[in-house]
C-alpha positions in Angstrom: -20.6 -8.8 7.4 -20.2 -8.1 11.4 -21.0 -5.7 13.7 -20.5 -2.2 13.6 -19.1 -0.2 16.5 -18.7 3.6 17.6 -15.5 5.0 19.7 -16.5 8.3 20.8 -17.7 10.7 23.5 -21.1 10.7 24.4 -21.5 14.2 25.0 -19.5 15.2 21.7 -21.8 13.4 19.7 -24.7 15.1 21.7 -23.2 18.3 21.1 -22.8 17.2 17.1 -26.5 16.3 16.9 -27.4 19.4 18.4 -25.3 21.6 16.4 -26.2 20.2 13.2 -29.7 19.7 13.9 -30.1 15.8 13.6 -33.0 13.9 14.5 -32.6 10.9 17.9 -32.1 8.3 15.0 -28.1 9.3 14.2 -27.8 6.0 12.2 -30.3 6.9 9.8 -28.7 10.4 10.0 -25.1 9.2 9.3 -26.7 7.0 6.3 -28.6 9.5 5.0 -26.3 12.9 4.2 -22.8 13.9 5.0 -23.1 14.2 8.5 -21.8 10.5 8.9 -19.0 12.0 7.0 -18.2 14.9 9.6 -18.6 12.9 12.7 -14.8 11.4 12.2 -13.4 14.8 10.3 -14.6 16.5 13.3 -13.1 14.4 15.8 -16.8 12.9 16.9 -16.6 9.6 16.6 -14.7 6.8 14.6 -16.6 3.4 13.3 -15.3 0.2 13.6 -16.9 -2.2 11.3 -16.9 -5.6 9.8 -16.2 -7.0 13.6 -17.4 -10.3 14.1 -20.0 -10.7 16.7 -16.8 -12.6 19.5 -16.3 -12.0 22.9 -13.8 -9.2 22.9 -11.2 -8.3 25.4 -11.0 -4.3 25.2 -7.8 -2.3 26.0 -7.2 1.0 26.4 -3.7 2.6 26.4 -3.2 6.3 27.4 -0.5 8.2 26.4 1.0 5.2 25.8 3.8 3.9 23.8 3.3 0.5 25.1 1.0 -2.3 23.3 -0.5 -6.0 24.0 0.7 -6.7 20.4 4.5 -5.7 21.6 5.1 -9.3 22.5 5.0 -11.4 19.2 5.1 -14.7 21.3 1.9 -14.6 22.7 -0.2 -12.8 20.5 -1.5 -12.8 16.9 -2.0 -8.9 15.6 -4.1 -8.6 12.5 -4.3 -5.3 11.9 -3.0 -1.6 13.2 -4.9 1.1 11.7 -3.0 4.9 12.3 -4.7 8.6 11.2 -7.6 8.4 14.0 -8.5 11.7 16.2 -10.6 12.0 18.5 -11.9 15.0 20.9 -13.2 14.4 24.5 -15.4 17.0 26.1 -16.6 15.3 29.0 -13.7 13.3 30.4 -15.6 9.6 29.4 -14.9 7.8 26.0 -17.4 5.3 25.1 -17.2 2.0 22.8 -21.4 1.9 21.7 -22.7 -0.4 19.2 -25.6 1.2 16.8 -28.8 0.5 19.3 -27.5 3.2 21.6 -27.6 5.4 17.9 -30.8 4.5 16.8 -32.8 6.7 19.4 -30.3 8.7 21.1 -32.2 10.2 23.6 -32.8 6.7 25.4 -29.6 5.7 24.3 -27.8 8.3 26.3 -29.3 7.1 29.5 -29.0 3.4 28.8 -25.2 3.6 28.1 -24.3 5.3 31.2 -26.4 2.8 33.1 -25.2 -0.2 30.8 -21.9 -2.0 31.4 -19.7 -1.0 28.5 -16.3 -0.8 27.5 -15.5 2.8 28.4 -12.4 5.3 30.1 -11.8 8.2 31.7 -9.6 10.2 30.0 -8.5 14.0 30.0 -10.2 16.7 27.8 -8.6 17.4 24.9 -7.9 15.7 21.1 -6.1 12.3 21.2 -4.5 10.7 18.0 -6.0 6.9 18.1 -4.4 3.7 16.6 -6.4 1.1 16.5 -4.7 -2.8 17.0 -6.9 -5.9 16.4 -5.8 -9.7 16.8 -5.4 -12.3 19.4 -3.8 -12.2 23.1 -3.2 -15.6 24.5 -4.0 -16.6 28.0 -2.9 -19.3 30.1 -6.2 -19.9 31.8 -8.7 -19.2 28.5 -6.4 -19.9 25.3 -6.7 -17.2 22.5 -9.5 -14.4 23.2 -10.1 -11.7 20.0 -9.0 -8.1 21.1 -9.3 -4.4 20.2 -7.0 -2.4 22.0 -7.0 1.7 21.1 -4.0 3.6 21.6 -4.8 7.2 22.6 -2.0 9.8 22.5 -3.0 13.1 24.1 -2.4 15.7 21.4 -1.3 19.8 21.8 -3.8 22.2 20.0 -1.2 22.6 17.2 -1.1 19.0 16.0 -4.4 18.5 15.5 -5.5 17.5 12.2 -8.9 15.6 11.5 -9.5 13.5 8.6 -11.9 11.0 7.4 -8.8 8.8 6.6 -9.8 4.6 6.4 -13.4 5.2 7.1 -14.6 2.5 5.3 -11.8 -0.1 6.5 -13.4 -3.0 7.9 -11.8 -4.1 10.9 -12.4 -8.3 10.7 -10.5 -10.5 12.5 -10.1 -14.2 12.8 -10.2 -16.3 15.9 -8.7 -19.6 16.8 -11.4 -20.4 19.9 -14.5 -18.7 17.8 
């Protein structure tokens, strides 16, 4: 089954819930009626699920043409998933897992004091790709890794979609 993470802006998605008048539980929002539909066509945040529950090593790329995966020798890439937007409001872009959604409030405040995988980033929209496999290293063998690929975009180019919402982003691991 695996875990199911969020790639978004924290204060975005604060805006979203305030805008559309959603309760501190967004899970049980995002279940419950289309507003787990709007938070990717609007830019708010984009799930990541079926990931099994590894040690990740996390990359981000900015503006970027440049991957991990480039280099077919020493990695393993599983998947690349294109169609992704994002908008940033407040410079930070968080990857949360769903107990920082389940009472947002508290979540909030726990993420920014929690160390998690996160960048500072202009404001703006950004295209996202999103690359999943294995990176080898000398010192610790194969590690699973997520590495997003964020392309600054001009106001023109924007175009949101709910593309591959439901993709599930599994990989498997030779050390797990």
């Amino acid at each position: 089954l695996g875990l199911l993470f969020f790639l978004g802006d924290p204060a975005k998605l604060s805006s979203f819930k305030s805008e559309n008048n959603l309760s501190d539980n967004l899970i049980s929002e995002f279940t419950q009626n289309n507003s787990g539909d709007l938070i990717v066509e609007k830019g708010v945040l984009i799930p990541l699920s079926g990931i099994a529950n590894f040690p990740y090593h996390i990359i981000f790329q900015i503006n970027s043409d440049v991957s991990i995966f480039d280099d077919d020798q020493k990695n393993d890439l599983q998947f690349k998933r294109v169609g992704y937007f994002l908008e940033i409001v407040n410079r930070e872009l968080y990857l949360m897992t769903i107990p920082y959604l389940t009472n947002w409030t508290d979540g909030i405040i726990r993420l920014e004091s929690n160390i998690r995988p996160k960048v500072n980033l202009e404001n703006g929209f950004y295209s996202v790709e999103i690359l999943g496999g294995e990176t080898y290293h000398q010192e610790s063998g194969w590690e699973p890794t997520i590495e997003f690929i964020l392309q600054k975009l001009k106001e023109e180019e924007v175009k949101l979609t709910a593309e591959d919402v439901n993709f599930k982003f599994q990989m498997k691991s030779k050390e797990y």
